[in-house]
C-alpha positions as CSV (number, residue, x, y, z in Angstrom):
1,X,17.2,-108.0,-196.5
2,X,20.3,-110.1,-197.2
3,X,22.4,-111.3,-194.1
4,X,25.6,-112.4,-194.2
5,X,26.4,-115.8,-192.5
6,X,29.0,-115.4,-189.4
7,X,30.1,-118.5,-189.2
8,X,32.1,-118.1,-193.0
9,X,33.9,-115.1,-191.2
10,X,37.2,-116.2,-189.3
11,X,37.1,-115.6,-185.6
12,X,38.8,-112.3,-185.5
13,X,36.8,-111.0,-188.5
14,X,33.3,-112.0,-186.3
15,X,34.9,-110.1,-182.8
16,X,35.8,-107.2,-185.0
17,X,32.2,-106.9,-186.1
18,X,30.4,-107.6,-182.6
19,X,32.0,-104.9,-181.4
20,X,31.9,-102.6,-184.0
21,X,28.0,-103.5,-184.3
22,X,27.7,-102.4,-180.6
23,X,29.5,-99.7,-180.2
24,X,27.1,-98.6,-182.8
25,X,24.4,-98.9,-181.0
26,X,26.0,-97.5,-178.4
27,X,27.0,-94.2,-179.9
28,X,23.2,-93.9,-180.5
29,X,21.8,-96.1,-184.1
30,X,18.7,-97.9,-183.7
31,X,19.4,-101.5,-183.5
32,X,17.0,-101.9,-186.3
33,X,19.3,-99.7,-188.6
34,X,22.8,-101.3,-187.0
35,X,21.0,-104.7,-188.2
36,X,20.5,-103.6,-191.1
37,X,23.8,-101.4,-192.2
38,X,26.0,-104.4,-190.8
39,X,24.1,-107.0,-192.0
40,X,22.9,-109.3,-189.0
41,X,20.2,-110.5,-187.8
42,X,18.4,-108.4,-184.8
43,X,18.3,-111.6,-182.7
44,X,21.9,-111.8,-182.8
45,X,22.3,-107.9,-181.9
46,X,20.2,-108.5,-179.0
47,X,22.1,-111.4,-178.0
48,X,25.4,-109.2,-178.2
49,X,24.1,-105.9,-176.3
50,X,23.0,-108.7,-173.4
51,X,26.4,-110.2,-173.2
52,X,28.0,-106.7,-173.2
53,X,25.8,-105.3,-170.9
54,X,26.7,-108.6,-168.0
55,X,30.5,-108.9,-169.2
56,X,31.3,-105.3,-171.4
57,X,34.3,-105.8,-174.4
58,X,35.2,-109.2,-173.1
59,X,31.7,-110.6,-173.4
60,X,32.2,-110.7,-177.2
61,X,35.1,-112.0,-177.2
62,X,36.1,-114.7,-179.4
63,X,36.6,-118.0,-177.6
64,X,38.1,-121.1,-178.7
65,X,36.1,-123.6,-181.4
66,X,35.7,-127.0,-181.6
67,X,35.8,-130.0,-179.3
68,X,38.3,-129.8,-176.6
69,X,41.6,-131.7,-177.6
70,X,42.2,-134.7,-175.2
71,X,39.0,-135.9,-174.7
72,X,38.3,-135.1,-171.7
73,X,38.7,-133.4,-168.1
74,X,41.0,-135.7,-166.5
75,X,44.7,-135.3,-167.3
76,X,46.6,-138.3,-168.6
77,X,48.5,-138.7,-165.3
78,X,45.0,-139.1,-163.6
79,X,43.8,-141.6,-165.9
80,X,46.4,-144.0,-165.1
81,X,46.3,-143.6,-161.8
82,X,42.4,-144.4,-162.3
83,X,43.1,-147.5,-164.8
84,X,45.9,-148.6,-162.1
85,X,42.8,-147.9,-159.0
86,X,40.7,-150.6,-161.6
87,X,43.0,-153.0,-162.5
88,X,44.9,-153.4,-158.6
89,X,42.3,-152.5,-155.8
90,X,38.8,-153.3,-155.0
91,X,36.7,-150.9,-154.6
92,X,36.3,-151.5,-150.9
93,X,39.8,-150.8,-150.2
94,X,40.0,-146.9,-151.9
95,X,37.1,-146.5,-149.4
96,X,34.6,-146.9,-152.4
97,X,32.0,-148.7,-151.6
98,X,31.1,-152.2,-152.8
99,X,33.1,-155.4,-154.1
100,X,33.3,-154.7,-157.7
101,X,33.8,-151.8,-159.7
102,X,30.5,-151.0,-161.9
103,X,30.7,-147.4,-163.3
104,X,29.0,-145.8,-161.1
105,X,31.7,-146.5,-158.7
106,X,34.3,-145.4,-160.6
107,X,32.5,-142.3,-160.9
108,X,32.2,-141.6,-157.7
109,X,35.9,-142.6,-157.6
110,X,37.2,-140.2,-159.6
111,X,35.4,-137.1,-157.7
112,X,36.4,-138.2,-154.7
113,X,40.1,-138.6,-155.7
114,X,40.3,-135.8,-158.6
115,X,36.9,-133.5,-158.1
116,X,35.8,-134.0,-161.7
117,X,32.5,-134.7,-162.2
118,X,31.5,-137.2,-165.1
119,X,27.8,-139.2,-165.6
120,X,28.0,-142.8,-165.4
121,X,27.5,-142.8,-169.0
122,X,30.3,-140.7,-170.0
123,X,32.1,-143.0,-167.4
124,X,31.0,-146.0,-169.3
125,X,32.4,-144.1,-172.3
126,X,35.9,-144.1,-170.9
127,X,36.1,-147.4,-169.7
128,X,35.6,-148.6,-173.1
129,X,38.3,-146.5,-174.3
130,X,40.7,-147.7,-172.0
131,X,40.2,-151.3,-173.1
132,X,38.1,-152.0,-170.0
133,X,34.6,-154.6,-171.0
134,X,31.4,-154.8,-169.0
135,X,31.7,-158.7,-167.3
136,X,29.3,-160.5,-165.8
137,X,30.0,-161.6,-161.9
138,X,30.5,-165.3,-161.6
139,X,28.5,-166.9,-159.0
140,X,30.5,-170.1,-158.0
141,X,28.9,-172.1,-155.0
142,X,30.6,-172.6,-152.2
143,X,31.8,-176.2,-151.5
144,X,31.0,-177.5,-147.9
145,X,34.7,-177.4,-146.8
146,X,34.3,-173.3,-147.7
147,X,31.3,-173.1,-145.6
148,X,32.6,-175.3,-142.7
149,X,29.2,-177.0,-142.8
């Protein structure tokens, strides 16, 4: 049994033959035999009549490839207004709380102003990309004068 590989088909040639494969089925073939006459795999069938039977035509549906352009969920405007939040405020002042921004923070930050929800890794991730370094806190003792001691 020889199966042809999907993914060499374009997008519209792979909709076309979803639906053709279930309407198939539909109108009363075996899914055995519509595996076999069109040349897929029965798990893949099965997957299809699922997702037409939740969603109907639209469920197979082809849907945009690839990794989203952009990079990301935030929109360029909202970035900068974050990198401006980073570079300007403390934390403590964009009712954040804490003294310095860590990127947990400015996770929590960015759901609170934009409701976009990132991990503190992926966070890390876009820090980095916007030129931004992990530093370590400087701990500088306090003279007596400071203290008024």
């Amino acid at each position: 049994m020889n199966k042809n590989d999907m993914r060499t088909l374009s997008a519209s040639a792979q909709e076309t033959l979803r639906l053709r494969v279930v309407k198939a089925v539909k109108e009363g073939m075996g899914p055995t035999e519509a595996s076999r006459v069109f040349g897929v795999s029965r798990q893949a069938l099965h997957n299809w009549l699922q997702a037409y039977a939740k969603g109907g035509e639209s469920a197979l549906k082809s849907r945009k490839r690839g990794r989203p352009i952009g990079g990301g969920r935030l929109q360029p405007w909202q970035t900068a207004q974050v990198v401006e939040a980073v570079i300007h405020r403390y934390p403590e002042q964009l009712d954040t709380p804490g003294f310095l921004w860590a990127r947990n923070m400015v996770r929590e930050y960015i759901e609170q102003q934009f409701g976009v929800q990132y991990t503190a890794r992926h966070v890390g991730r876009l820090l980095k990309r916007w030129g931004f370094t992990p530093q370590k806190t400087v701990c500088v003792p306090l003279s007596a004068e400071q203290t008024g001691k």
